[in-house]
FILUM-159267 format. One record per atom (N, C-alpha, C): residue number from 1; residue in three letters; atom name; x, y negated, z. Coordinates in steps of 0.05 Angstrom, whole numbers, m for minus. Atoms other than C-alpha are relative to their C-alpha. Example, Ala and Ser with C-alpha at 12.3 -4.5 7.8 and 13.67 -1.06 7.14 Angstrom:
# residues 2
{pt 1 'ala' 'N' {18 24 0}}
{pt 1 'ala' 'CA' {246 90 156}}
{pt 1 'ala' 'C' {18 m24 0}}
{pt 2 'ser' 'N' {m16 24 m1}}
{pt 2 'ser' 'CA' {273 21 143}}
{pt 2 'ser' 'C' {m15 m22 14}}
//
This chain:
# residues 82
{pt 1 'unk' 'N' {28 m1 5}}
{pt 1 'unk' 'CA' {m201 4295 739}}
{pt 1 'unk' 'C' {m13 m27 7}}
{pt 2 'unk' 'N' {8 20 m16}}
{pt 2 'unk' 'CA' {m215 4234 781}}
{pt 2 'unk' 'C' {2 m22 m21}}
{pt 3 'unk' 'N' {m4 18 28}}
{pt 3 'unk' 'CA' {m183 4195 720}}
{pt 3 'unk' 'C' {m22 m7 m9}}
{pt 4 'unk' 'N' {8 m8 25}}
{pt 4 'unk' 'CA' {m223 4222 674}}
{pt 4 'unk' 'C' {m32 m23 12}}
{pt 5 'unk' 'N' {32 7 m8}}
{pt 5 'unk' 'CA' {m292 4203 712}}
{pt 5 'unk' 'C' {m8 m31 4}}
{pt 6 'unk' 'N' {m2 37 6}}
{pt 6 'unk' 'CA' {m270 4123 722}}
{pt 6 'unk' 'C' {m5 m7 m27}}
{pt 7 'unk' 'N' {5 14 35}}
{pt 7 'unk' 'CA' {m275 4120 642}}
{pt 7 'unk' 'C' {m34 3 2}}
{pt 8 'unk' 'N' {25 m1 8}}
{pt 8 'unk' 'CA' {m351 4138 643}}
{pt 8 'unk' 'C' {m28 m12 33}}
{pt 9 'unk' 'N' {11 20 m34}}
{pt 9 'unk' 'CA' {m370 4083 713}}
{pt 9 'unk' 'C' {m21 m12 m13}}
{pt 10 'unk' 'N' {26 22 13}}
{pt 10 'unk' 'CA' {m406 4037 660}}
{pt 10 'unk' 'C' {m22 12 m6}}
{pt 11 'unk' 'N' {24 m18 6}}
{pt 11 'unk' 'CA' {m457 4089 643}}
{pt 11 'unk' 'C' {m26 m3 30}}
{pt 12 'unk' 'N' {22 1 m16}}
{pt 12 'unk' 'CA' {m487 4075 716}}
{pt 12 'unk' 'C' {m11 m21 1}}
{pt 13 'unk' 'N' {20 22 13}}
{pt 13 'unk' 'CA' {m516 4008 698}}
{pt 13 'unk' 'C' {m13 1 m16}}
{pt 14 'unk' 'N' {5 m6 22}}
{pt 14 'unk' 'CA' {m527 4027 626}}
{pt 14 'unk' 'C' {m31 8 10}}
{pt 15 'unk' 'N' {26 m14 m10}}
{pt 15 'unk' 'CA' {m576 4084 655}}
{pt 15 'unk' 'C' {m12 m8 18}}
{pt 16 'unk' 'N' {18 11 m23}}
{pt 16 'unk' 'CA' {m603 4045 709}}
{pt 16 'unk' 'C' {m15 m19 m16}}
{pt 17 'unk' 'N' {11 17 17}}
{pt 17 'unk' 'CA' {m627 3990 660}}
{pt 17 'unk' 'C' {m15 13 m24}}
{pt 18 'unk' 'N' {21 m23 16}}
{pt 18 'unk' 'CA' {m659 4046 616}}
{pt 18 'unk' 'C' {m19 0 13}}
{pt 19 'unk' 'N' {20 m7 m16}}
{pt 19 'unk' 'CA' {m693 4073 678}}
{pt 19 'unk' 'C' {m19 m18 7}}
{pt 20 'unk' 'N' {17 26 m9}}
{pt 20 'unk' 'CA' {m720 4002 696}}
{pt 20 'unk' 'C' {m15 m5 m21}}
{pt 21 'unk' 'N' {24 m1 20}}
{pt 21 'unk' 'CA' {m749 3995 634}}
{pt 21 'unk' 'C' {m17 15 m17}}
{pt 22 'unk' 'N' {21 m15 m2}}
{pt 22 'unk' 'CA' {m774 4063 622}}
{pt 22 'unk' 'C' {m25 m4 19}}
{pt 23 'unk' 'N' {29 3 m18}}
{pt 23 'unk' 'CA' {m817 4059 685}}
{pt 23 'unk' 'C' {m16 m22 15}}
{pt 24 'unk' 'N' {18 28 m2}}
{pt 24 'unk' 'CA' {m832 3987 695}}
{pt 24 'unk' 'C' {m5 m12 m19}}
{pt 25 'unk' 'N' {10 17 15}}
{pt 25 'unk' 'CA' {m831 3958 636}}
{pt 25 'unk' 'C' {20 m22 m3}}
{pt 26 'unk' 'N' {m11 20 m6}}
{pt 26 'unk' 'CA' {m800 3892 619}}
{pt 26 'unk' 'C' {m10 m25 15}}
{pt 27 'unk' 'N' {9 20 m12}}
{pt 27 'unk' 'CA' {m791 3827 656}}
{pt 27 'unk' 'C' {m14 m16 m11}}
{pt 28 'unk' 'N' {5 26 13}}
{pt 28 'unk' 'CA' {m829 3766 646}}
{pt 28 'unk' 'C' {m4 m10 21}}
{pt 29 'unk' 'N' {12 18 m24}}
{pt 29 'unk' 'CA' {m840 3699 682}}
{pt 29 'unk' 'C' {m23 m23 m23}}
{pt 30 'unk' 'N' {30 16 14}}
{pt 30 'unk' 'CA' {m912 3655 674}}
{pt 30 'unk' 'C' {17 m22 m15}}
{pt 31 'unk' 'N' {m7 34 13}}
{pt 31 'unk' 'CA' {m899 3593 623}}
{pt 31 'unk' 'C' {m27 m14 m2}}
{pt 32 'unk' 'N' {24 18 2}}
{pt 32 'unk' 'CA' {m967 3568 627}}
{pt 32 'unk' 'C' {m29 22 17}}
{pt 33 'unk' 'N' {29 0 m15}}
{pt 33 'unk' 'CA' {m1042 3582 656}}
{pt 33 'unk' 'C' {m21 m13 m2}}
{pt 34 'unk' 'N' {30 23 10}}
{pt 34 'unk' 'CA' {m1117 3562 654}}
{pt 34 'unk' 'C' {m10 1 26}}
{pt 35 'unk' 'N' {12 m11 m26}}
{pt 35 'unk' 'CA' {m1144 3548 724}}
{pt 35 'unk' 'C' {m26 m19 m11}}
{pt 36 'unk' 'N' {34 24 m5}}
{pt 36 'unk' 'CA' {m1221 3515 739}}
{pt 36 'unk' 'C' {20 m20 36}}
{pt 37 'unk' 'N' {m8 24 m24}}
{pt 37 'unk' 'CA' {m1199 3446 781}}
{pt 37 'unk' 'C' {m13 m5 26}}
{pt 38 'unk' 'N' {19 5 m15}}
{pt 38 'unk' 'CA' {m1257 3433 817}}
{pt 38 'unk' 'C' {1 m35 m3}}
{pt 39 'unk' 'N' {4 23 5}}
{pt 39 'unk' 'CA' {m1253 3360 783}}
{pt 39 'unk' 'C' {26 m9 8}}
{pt 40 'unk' 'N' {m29 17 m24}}
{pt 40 'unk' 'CA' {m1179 3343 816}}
{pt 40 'unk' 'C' {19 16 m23}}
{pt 41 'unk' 'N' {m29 m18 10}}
{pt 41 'unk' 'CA' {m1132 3371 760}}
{pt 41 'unk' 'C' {23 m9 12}}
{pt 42 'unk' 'N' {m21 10 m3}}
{pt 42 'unk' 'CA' {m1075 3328 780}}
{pt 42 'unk' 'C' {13 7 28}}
{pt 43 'unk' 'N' {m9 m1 m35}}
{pt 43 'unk' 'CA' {m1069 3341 856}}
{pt 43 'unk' 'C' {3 26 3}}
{pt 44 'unk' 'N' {m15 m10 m1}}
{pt 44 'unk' 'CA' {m1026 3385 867}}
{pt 44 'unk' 'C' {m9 27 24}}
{pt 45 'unk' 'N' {19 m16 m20}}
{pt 45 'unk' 'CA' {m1057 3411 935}}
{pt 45 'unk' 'C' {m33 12 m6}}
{pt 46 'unk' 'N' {25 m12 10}}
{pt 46 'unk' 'CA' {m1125 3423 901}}
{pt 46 'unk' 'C' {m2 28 0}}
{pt 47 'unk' 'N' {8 m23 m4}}
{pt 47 'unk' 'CA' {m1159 3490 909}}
{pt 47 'unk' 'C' {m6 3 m28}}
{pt 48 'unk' 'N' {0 m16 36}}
{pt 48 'unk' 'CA' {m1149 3533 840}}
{pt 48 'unk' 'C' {m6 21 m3}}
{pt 49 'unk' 'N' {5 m21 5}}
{pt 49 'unk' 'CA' {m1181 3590 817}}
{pt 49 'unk' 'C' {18 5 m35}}
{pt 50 'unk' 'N' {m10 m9 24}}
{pt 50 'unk' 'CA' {m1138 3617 758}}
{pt 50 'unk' 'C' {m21 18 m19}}
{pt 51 'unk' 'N' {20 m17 22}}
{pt 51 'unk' 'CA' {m1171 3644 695}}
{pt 51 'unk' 'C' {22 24 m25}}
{pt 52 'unk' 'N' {m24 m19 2}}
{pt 52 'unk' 'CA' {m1105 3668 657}}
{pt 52 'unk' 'C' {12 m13 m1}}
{pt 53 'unk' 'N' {m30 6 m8}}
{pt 53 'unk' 'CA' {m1039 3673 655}}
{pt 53 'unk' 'C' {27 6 m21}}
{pt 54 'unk' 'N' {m15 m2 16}}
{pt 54 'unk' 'CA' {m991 3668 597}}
{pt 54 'unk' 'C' {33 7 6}}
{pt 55 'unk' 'N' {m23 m16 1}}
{pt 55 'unk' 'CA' {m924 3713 607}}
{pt 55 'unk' 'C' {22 m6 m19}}
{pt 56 'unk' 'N' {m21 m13 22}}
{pt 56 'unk' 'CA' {m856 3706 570}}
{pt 56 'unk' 'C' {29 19 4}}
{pt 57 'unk' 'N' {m22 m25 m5}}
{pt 57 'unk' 'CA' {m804 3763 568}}
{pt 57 'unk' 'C' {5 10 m26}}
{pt 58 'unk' 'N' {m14 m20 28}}
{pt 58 'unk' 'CA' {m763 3808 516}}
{pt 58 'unk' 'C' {m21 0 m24}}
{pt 59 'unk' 'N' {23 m12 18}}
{pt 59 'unk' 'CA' {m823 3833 485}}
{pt 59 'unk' 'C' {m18 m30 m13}}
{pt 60 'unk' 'N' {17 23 1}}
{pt 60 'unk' 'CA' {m853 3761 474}}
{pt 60 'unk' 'C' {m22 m5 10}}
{pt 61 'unk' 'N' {27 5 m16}}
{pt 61 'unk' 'CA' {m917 3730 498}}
{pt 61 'unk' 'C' {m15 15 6}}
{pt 62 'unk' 'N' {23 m8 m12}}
{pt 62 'unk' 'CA' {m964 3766 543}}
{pt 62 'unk' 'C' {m19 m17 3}}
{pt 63 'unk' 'N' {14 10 0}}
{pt 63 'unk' 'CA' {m1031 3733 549}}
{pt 63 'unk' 'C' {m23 15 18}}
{pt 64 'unk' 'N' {19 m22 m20}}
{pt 64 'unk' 'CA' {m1076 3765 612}}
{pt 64 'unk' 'C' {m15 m14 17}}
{pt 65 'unk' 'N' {14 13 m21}}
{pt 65 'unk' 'CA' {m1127 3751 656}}
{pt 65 'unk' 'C' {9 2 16}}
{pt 66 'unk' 'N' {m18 9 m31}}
{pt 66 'unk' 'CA' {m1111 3724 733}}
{pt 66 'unk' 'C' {m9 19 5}}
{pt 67 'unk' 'N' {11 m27 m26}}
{pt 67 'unk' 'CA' {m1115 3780 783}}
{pt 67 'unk' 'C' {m2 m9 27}}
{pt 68 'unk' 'N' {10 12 m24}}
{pt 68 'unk' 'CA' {m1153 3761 833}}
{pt 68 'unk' 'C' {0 m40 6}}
{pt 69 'unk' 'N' {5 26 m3}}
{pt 69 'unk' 'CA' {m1165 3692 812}}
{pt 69 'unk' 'C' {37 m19 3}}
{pt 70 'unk' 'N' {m23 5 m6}}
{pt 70 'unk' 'CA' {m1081 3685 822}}
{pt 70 'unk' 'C' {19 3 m27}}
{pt 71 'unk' 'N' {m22 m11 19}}
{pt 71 'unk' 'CA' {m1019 3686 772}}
{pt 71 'unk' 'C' {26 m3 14}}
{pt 72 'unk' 'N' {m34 m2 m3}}
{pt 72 'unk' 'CA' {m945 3709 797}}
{pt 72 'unk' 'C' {17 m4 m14}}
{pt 73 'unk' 'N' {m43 16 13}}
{pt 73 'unk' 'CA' {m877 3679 774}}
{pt 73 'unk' 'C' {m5 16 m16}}
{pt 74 'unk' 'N' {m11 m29 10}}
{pt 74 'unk' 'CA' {m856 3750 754}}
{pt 74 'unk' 'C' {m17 23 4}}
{pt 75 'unk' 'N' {13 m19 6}}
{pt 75 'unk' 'CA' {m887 3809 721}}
{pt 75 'unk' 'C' {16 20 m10}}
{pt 76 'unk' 'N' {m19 m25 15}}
{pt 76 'unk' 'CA' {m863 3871 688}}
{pt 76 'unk' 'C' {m28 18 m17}}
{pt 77 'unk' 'N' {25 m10 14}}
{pt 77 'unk' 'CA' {m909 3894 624}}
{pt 77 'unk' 'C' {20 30 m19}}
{pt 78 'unk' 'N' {m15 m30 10}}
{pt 78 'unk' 'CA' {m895 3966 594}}
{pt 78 'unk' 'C' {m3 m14 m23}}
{pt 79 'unk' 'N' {9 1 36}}
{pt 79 'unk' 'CA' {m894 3966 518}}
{pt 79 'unk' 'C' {m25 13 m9}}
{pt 80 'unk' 'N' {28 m13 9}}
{pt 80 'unk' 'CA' {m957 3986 483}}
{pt 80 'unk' 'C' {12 18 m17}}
{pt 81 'unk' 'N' {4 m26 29}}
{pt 81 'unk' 'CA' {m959 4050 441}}
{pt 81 'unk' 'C' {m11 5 m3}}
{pt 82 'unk' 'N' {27 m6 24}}
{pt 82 'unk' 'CA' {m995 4068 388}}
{pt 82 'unk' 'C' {2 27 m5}}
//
């Protein structure tokens, strides 16, 4: 019996990578952003308020406003349905 159940091991990634993108969604990381400078674009240390935040992942470009004035690396956007 024990055989038998080593043939069907790959199915627990398979379904875990379903599950992950049934209920989160897919990955993305930011490729771009619009912040306000405060006149200093270049400097690096400058205080930034973000305005949005352009996403790429599976699904292609996301395009969203900052949350909370911020944009993170990494996101996870569900699919839209219609």
């Amino acid at each position: 019996m024990m055989k038998h159940a080593v043939l069907f091991i790959w199915l627990i990634p398979v379904l875990g990578g379903w599950a992950t993108v049934a209920f989160f969604g897919t990955p993305h990381l930011v490729v771009s952003y619009r912040f306000h400078d405060n006149g200093d674009r270049h400097n690096p240390l400058a205080a930034r308020h973000y305005i949005d935040c352009t996403y790429l992942g599976w699904t292609g470009l996301q395009k969203v406003p900052a949350r909370n004035g911020h944009c993170t690396c990494f996101r996870w956007f569900k699919a839209e349905t219609r």
